[in-house]
Each structure stands twice: as structure tokens, then as C-alpha cells.
VEXFI-564229 format. One record per residue: z, y, x of N, C-alpha, C in turn; residue number from 1. Coordinates in Angstrom, 3 decimals, m for minus. Layout:
Z:Y:X:Z:Y:X:Z:Y:X:NUM
...
//
This chain:
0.000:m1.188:0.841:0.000:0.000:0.000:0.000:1.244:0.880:1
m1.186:2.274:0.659:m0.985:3.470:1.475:0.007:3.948:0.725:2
0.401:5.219:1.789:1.790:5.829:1.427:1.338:7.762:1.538:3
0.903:7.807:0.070:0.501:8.899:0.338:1.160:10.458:m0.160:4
0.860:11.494:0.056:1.169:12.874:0.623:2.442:13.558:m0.843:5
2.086:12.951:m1.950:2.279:13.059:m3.359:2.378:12.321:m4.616:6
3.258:11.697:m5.381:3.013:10.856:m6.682:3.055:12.493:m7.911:7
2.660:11.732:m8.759:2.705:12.522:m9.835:2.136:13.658:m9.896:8
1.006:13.922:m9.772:m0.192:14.870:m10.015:m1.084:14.445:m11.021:9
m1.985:15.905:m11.296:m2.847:15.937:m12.707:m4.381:15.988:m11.561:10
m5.155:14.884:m11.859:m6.685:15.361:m11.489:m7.190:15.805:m12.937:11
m8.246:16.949:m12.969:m8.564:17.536:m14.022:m10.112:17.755:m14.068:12
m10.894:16.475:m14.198:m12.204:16.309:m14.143:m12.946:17.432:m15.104:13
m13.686:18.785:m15.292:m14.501:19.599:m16.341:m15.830:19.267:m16.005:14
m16.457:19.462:m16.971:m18.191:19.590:m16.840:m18.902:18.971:m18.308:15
m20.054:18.965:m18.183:m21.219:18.822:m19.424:m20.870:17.571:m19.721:16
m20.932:17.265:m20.783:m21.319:15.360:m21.132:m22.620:15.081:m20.331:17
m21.849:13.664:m19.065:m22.820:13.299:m18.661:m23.441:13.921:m17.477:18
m21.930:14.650:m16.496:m21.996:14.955:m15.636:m21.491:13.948:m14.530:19
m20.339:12.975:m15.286:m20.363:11.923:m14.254:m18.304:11.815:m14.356:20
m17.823:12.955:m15.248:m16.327:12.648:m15.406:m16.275:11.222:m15.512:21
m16.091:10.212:m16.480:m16.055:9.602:m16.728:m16.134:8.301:m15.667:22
m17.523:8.172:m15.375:m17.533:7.463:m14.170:m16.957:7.411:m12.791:23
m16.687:8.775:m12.327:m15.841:9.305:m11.406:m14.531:8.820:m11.469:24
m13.982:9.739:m13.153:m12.730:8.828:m13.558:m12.204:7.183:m13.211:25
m13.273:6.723:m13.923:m13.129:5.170:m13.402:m12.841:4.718:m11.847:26
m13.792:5.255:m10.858:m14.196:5.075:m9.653:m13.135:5.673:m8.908:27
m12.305:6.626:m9.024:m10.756:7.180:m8.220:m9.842:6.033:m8.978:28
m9.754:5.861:m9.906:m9.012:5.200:m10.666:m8.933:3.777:m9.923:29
m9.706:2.744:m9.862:m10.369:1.564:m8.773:m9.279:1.772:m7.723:30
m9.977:2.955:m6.658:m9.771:3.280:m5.527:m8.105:3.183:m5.517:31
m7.299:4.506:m6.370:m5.951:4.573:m6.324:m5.077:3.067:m6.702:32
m5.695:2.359:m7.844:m5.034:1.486:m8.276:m5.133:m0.019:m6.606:33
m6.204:0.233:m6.168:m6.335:m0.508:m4.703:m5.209:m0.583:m3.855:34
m4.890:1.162:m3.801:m3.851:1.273:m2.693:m2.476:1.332:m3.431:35
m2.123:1.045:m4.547:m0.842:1.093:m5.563:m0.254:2.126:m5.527:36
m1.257:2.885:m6.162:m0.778:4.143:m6.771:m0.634:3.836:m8.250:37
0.248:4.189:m8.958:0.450:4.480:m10.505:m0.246:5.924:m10.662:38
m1.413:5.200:m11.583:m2.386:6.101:m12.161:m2.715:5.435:m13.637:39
m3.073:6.977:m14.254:m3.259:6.497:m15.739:m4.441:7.299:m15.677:40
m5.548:7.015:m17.278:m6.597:8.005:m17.197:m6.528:8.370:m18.657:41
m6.944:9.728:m18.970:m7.166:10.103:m19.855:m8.278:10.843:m20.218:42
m9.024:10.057:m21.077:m10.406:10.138:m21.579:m10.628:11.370:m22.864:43
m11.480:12.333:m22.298:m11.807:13.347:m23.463:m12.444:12.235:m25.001:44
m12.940:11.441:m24.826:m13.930:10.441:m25.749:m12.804:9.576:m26.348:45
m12.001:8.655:m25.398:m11.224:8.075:m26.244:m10.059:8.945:m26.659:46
m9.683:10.034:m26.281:m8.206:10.534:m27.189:m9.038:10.978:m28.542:47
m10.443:11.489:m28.402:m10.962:12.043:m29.380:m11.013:10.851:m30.754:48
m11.205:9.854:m30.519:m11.299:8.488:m31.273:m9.773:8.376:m31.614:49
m8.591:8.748:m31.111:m7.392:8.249:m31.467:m6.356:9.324:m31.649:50
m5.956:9.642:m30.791:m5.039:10.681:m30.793:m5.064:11.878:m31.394:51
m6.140:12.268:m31.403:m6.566:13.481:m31.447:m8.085:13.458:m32.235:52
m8.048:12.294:m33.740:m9.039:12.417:m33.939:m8.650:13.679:m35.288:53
m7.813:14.251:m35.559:m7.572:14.996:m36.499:m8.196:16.130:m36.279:54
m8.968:16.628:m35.198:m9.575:17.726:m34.470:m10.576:17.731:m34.606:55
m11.711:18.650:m34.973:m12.719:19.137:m34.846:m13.486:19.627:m33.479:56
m14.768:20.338:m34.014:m15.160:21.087:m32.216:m15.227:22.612:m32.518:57
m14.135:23.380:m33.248:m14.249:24.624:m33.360:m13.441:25.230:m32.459:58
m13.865:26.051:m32.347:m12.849:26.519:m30.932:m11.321:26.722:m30.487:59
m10.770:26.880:m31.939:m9.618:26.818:m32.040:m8.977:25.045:m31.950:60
m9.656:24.200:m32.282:m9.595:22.820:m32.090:m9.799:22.266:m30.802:61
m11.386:22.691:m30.012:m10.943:22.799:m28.990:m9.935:23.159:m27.916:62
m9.691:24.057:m27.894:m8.350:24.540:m27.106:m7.190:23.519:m27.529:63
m6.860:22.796:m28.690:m5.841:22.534:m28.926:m5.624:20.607:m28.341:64
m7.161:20.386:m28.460:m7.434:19.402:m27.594:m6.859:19.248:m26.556:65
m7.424:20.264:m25.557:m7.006:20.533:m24.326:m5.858:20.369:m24.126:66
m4.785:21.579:m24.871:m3.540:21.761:m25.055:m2.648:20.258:m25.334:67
m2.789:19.594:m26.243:m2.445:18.083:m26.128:m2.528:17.567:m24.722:68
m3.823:17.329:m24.483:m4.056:16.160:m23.547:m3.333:17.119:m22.077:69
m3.546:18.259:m21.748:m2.487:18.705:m20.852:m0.743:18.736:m20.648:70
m0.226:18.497:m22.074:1.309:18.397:m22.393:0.975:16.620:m22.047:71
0.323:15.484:m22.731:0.411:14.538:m22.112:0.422:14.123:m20.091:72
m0.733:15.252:m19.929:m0.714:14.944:m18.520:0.331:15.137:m17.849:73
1.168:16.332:m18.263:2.241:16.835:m17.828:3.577:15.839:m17.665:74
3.280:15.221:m18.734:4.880:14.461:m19.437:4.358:13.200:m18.199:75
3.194:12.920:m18.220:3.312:11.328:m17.431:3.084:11.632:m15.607:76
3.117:12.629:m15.510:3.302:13.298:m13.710:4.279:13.022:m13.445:77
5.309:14.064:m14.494:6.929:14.241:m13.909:7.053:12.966:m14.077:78
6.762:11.784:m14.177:6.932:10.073:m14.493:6.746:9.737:m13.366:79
5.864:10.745:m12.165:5.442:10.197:m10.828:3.766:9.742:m11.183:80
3.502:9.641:m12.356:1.961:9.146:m12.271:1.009:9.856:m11.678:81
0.021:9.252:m10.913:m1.408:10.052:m11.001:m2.063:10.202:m12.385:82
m2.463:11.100:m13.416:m3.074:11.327:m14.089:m4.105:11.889:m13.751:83
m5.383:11.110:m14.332:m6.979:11.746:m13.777:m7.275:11.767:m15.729:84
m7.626:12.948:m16.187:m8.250:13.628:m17.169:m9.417:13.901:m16.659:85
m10.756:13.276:m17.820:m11.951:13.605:m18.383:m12.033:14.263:m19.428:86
m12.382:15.673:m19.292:m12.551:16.149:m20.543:m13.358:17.326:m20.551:87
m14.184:17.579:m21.192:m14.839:18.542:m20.935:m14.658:19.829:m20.665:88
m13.864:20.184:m21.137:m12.721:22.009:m21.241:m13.796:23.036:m20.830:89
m14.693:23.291:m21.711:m16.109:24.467:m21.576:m15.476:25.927:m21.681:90
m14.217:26.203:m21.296:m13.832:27.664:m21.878:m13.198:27.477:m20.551:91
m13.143:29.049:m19.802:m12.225:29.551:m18.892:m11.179:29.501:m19.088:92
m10.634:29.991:m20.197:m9.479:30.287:m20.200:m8.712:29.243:m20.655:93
m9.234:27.992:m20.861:m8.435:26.888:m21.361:m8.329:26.567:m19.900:94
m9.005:26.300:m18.533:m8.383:25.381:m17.484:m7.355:26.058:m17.379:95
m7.559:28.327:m17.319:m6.406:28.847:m17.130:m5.237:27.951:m17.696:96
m5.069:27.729:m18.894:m3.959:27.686:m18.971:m3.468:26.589:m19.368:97
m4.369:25.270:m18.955:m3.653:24.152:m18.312:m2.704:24.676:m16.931:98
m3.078:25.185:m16.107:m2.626:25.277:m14.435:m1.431:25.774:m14.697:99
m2.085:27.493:m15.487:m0.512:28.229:m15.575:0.660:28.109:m16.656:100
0.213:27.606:m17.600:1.179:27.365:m18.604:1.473:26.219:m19.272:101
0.793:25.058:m18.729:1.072:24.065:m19.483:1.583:22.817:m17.996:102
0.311:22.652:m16.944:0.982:22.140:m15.957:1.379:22.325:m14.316:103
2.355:23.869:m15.156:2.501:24.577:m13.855:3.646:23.999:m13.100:104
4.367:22.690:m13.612:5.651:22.163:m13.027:4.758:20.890:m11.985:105
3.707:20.548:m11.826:3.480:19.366:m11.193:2.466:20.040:m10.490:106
1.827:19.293:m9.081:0.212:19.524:m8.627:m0.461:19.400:m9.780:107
m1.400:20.289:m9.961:m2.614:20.041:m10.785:m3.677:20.673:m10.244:108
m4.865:19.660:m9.909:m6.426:20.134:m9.280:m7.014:19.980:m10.435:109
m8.001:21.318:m10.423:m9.038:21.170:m11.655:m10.465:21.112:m10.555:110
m11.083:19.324:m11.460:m12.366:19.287:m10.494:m13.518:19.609:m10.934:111
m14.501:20.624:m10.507:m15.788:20.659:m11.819:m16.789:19.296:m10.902:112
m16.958:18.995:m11.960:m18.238:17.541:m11.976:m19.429:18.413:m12.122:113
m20.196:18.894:m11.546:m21.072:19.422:m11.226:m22.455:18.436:m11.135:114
m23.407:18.634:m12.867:m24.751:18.164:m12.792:m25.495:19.249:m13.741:115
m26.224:19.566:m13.317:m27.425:20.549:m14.402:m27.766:19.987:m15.744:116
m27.753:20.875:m16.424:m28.531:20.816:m17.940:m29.143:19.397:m17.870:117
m30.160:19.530:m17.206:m31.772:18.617:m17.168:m30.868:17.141:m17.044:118
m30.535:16.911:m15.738:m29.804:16.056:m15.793:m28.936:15.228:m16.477:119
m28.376:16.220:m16.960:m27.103:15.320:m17.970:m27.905:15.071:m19.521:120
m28.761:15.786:m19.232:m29.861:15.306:m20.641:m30.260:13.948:m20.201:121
m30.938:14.034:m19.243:m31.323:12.187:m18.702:m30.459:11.761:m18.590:122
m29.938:11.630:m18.477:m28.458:10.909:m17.989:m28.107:10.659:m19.861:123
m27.615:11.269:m20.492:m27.760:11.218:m21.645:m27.113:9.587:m22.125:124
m25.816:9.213:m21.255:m25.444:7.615:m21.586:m25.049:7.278:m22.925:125
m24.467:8.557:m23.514:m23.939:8.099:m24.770:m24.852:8.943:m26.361:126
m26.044:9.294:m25.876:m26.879:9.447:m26.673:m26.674:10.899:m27.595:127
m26.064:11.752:m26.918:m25.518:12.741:m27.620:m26.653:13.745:m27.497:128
m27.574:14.120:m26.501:m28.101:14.894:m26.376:m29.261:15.078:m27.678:129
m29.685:13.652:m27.879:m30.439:13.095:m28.566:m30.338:13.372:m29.955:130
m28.915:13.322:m30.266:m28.059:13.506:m31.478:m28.416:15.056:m31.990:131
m28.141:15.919:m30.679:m27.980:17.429:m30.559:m29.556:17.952:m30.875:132
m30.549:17.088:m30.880:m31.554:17.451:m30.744:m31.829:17.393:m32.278:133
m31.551:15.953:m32.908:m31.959:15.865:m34.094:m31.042:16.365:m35.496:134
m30.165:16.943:m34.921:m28.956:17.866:m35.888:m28.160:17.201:m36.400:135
m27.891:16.324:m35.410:m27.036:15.440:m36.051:m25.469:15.679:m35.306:136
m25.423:16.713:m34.720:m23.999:17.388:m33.897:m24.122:18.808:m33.802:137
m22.897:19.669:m34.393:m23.307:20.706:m34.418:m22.239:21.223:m33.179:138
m22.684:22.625:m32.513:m21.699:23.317:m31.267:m22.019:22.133:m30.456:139
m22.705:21.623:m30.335:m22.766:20.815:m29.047:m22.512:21.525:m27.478:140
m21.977:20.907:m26.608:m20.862:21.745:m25.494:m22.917:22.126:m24.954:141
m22.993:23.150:m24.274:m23.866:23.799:m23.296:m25.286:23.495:m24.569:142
m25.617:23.676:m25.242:m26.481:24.166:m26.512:m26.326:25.139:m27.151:143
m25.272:24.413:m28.274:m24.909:25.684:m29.068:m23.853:26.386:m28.971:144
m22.807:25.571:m28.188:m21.280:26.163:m27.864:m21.286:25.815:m26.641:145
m20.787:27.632:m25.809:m20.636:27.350:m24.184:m20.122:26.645:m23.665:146
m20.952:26.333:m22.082:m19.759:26.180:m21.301:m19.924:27.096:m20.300:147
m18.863:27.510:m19.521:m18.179:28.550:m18.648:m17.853:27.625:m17.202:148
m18.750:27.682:m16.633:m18.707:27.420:m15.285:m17.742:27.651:m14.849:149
m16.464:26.946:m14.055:m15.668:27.500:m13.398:m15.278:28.390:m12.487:150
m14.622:29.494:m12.702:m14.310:30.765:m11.744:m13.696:30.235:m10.045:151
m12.636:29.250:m10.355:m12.352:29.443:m9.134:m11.340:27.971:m9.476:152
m12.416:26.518:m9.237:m12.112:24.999:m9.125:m11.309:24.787:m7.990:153
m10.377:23.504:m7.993:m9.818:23.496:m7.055:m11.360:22.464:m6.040:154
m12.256:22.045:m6.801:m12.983:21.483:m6.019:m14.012:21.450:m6.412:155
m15.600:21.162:m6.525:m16.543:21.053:m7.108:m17.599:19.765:m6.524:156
m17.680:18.697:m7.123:m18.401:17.624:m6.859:m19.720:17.348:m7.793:157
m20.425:17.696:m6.788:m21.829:17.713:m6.913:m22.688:15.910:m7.524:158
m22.745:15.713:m8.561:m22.857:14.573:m8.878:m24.807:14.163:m8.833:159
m25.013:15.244:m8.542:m26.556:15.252:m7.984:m26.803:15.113:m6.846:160
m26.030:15.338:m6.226:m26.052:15.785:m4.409:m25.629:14.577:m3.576:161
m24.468:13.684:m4.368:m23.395:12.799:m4.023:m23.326:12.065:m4.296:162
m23.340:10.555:m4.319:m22.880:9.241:m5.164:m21.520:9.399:m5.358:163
m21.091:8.314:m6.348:m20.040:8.369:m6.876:m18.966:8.217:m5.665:164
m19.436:7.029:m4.655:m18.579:6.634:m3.732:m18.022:7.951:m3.421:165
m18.975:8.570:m2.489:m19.334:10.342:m1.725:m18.149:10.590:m2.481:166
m18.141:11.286:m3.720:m17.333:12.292:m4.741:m15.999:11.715:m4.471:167
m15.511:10.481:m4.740:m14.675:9.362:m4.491:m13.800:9.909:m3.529:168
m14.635:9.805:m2.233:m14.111:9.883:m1.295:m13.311:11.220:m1.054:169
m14.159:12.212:m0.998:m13.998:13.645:m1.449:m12.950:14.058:m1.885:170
m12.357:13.218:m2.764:m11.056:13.505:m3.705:m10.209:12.891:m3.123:171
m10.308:11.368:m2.375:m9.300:10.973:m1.580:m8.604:11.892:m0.609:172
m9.910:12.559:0.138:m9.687:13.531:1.255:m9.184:14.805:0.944:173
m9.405:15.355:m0.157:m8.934:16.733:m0.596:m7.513:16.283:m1.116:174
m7.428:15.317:m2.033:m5.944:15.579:m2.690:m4.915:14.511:m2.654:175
m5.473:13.305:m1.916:m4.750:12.302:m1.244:m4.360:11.938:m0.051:176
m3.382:12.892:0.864:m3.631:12.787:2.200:m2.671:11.284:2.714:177
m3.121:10.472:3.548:m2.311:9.386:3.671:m1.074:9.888:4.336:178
0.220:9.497:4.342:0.931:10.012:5.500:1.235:8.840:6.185:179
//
């Protein structure tokens, strides 16, 4: 078991559907659970199916999304967990205030998953774009309802530029230092 720098931190995957959260998610997740780290993940898609299916995509719903799944991240840190969150969070001021007001008691890195429009249209795994096209989703995130590029990420992984491993690694090196 590595013995590393920190337990109980928030990774905070943002970006388009189909920028690569998800898979990323999985792929640190692998990696940490390798070296026995206690890590949990929390999925923008599945809390949306369960937890949080009482929510809509209006903006005020959005945010409150967020707001949940950040009081969860929070509660299972101070537990010592790694928590890695996928979720899309298309508004500035919502990462704001994951960091500053919701998980300002633990580390928390917010990572943007970084893939273009075009891309995450091909990419397109869970058929949403498709959906968005034929009106069958309305406010769809980067269509009809923004997203807001991040001002100032704790990291930005280029999921065009990088394989998953690459990104992987990236995050080992930025926010897992072995000691």
C-alpha cells in the first residue's frame, strides 16, 4: 500500500457530457483502489437516477444538485475518503462555492476535463447529443444552457491531447504525492 501525502479529499471532475469525467472517474478510481486508498465516486448520472432524481435542469435545480452532491462529498472526506465527483457544474459560481462554502473544511481540487464541442458530440456515449438534436432534452449543458469554462481549475486535463492513462497519471502527480 502506498502511503500517501493526504486521506480525505474531494477530486471535482467539470466539463461537457462526454468529456471523459466519467471514464477518468473510473480510471483514478482503479488506480487509488490498487494502492488502498478508500475512495468512493460520485456520479453526476447516477445521483441524478437516485438521489437526486427529484431535480430538474433549471438553474435553480442545478445549483442545488451541485449543492447536495458537495455536502455529500464533504461528509465522506472528513471520513478520510477520497471522493472523486463527476458532474458537470456548467456555472462559475457553483465550483465557487463548492471550494468556498461548502468544501472549505477538506482539500478540494476542481479538475476541468477538457474536450471541445465537436468532440464530445462524437464521443456522444450516452446518446444525448442526439437527443438534444431531436428535442427530445431541453437546456441541454453547452446548447441551450451554458457552460462557463473555468476561471481558475485546480487542474485542466486535456482529454484530446491525453489518454486516459496520461490524465491518470497527472492527477496521481498533482494531488497524490507518495511520501
Amino acid at each position: 500500500m502506498e502511503n500517501y501525502n493526504s486521506l480525505g479529499k474531494v477530486i471535482w471532475f467539470t466539463g461537457l457530457s462526454g468529456a471523459g469525467k466519467t471514464t477518468l472517474s473510473n480510471n483514478l478510481k482503479l488506480k487509488l483502489e490498487k494502492d488502498g486508498i478508500p475512495v468512493i465516486q460520485l456520479d453526476g448520472d447516477l445521483l441524478r437516477e437516485s438521489v437526486h432524481r427529484d431535480l430538474g435542469f433549471s438553474q435553480n435545480d442545478r445549483k442545488e444538485n451541485v449543492r447536495r452532491t458537495a455536502e455529500m462529498a464533504k461528509m465522506l472526506a472528513e471520513q478520510n475518503y477520497c471522493v472523486i465527483v463527476s458532474l458537470i457544474t456548467p456555472i462559475e459560481a457553483f465550483r465557487q462555492m463548492i471550494k468556498n462554502d461548502i468544501v472549505n473544511s477538506v482539500d478540494c481540487h476542481i479538475v476541468y476535463v477538457k474536450a471541445s464541442f465537436q468532440t464530445c458530440q462524437l464521443r456522444d456515449v450516452k446518446g444525448l447529443y442526439e437527443k438534444e438534436k431531436a428535442g427530445l432534452i431541453k437546456n441541454f449543458t453547452g446548447t441551450k444552457s451554458p457552460f462557463e469554462e473555468p476561471l481558475k481549475p485546480d487542474l485542466v486535463l486535456s482529454t484530446e491531447e491525453s489518454t486516459i492513462d496520461q490524465c491518470t497519471q497527472q492527477l496521481m502527480n498533482q494531488f497524490f504525492v507518495a511520501c
